[in-house]
Every structure is written in C-alpha cells, then in structure tokens.
C-alpha positions as CSV (number, residue, x, y, z in Angstrom):
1,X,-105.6,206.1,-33.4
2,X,-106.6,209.9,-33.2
3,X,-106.5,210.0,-36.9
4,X,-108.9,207.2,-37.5
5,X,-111.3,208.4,-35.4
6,X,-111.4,212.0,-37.3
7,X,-111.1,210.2,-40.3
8,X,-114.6,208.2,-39.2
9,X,-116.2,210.9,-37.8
10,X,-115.7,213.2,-41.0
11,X,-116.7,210.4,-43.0
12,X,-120.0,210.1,-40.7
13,X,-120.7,213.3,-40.6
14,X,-119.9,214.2,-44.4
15,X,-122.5,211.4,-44.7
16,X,-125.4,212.7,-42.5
17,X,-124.9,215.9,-44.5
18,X,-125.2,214.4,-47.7
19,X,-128.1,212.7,-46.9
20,X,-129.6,216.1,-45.8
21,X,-128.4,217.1,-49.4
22,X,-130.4,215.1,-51.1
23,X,-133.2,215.7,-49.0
24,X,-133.7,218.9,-49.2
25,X,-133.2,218.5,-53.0
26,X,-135.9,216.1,-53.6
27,X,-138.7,218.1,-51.4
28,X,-137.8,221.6,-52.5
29,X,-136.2,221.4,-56.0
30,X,-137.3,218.5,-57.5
31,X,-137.2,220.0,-61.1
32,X,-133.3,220.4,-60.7
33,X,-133.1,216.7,-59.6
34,X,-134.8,215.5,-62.2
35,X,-132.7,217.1,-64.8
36,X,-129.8,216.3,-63.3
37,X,-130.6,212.6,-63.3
38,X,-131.2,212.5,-67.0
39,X,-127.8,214.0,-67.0
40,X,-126.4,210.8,-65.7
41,X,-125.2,207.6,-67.4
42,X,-124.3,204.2,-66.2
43,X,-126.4,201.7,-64.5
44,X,-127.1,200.5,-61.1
45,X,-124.8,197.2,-60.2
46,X,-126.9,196.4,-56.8
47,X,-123.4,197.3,-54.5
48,X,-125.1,198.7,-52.0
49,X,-122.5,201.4,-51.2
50,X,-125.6,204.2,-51.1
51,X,-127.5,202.6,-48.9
52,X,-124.6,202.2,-46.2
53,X,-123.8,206.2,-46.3
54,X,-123.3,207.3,-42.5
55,X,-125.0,204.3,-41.3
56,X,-126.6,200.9,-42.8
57,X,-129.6,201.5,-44.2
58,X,-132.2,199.3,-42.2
59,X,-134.3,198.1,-45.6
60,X,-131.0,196.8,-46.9
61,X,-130.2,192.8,-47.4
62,X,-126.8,192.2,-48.0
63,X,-126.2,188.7,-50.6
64,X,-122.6,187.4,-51.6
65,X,-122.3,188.9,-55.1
66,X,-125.1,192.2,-54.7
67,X,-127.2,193.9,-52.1
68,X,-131.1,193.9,-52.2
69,X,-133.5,197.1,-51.2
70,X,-136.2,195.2,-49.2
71,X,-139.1,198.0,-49.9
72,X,-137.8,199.0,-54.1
73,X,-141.2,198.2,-55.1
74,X,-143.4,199.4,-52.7
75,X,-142.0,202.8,-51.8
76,X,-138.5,203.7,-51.8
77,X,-138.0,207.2,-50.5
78,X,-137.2,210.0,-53.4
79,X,-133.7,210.0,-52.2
80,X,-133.1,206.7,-53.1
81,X,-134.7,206.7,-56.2
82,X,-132.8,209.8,-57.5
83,X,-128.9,209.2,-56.1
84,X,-126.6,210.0,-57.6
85,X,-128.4,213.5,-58.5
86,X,-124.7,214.7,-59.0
87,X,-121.0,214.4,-58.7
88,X,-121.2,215.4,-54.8
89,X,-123.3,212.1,-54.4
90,X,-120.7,210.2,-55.7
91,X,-117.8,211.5,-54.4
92,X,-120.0,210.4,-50.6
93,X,-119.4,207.0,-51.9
94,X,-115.8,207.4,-52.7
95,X,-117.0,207.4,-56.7
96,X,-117.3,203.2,-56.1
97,X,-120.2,203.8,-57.9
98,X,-121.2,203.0,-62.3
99,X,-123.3,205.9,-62.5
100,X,-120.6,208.7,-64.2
101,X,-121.5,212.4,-65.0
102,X,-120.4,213.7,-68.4
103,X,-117.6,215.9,-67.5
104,X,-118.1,218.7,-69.6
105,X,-122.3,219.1,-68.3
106,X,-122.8,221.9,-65.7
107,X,-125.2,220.7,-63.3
108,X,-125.3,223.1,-60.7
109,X,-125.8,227.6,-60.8
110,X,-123.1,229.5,-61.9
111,X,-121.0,231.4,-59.1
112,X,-121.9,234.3,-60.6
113,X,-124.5,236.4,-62.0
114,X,-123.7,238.3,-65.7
115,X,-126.2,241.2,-65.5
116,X,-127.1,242.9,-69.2
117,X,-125.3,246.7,-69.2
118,X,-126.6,249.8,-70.3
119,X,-125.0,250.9,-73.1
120,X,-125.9,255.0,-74.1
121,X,-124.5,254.9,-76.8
122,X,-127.0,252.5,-78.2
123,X,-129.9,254.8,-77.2
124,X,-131.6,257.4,-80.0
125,X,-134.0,259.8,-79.4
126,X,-137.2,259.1,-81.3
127,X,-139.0,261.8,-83.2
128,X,-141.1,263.2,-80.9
129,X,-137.5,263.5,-78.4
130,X,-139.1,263.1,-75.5
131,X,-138.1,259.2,-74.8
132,X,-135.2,256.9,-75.8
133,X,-135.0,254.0,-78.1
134,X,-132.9,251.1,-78.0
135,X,-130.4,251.4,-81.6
C-alpha cells in the first residue's frame, strides 16, 4: 500500500515538474524548442496520454477509440503545441507516445565545455618582434 502511494506521488510530482519543463522552455527558449521539434518524427494518434500528465487536463474530451482537445483551434497553449520537445517528454508518458526521437540526434548542451588551448609553439615573432603571430 505504501509503495503505491510513492509510486503515485512520484508519478504526480515527476509530472507537475515536467509540465514546468516545458514551460519554462516555451517562454524562455523557444528557439531550442523549435529545433528540437523538427527533430522529431511520428505523428499524433489523438491518445490523450499528454494531456492527462499529473492531472486531467480540463479542455480534454475523452471518445471510445481517441481523445479530443476542446480549444486546438482557437488557442492551445505553446506547451501543448510543442510536446514532445524531447525524450524527457516522453519518457513523462511512459514513451506510450508515436512521436520517436532519432537516437543518434543530440538535442540538449553538452556536459562539458571544450575551450581552444594556447599553443606557443604555434606563435612567431613578426618582423618588427615586438608582437606574436599565430603560425
């Protein structure tokens, strides 16, 4: 019983953050979101899994075969118009989704920084020997 209440609450939780994510994404990088969604392939199948992340979303109509977005045409909010914007978006739907990533497409920063080093012995004096040149 203890288990599947952590188990829900993670899953809650793990939700509102993504939702956050995505967010934050779409009001303060929205360059990064856009190429990361023409990074994506697949199609949407109308499950509905996205909008039910944390909690039901409340323009969502739920039909036997699909679900329906009662407000698609007349405003959805950036969010929805851009998930998945990557892998972490679909791993908040348990990847039940038919959008894929290519594997082999780095969508987010490297972990680290490679910084250009100064080689001397590269450097000549010019004629006039008072500065260096690159060689």
């Amino acid at each position: 019983m203890i288990v599947r209440v952590m188990e829900f609450f993670m899953r809650f939780f793990g939700g509102i953050r993504g939702k956050a994510r995505r967010a934050w994404l779409c009001l303060f990088r929205p360059g990064y979101v856009k190429q990361s969604t023409t990074q994506r392939e697949g199609f949407c199948n109308q499950c509905g899994n996205c909008c039910r992340i944390a909690f039901s979303c409340p323009f969502l109509k739920i039909y036997k075969s699909h679900a329906l977005c009662r407000i698609y045409h007349i405003g959805r909010p950036s969010p929805c118009v851009a998930f998945p914007i990557n892998r972490d978006d679909l791993a908040d739907v348990g990847f039940e989704c038919t959008y894929t990533f290519p594997a082999d497409v780095r969508t987010r920063r490297p972990s680290t920084v490679e910084l250009p080093v100064w080689n001397p012995a590269s450097l000549t004096f010019n004629e006039s020997g008072s500065e260096f040149e690159e060689g």
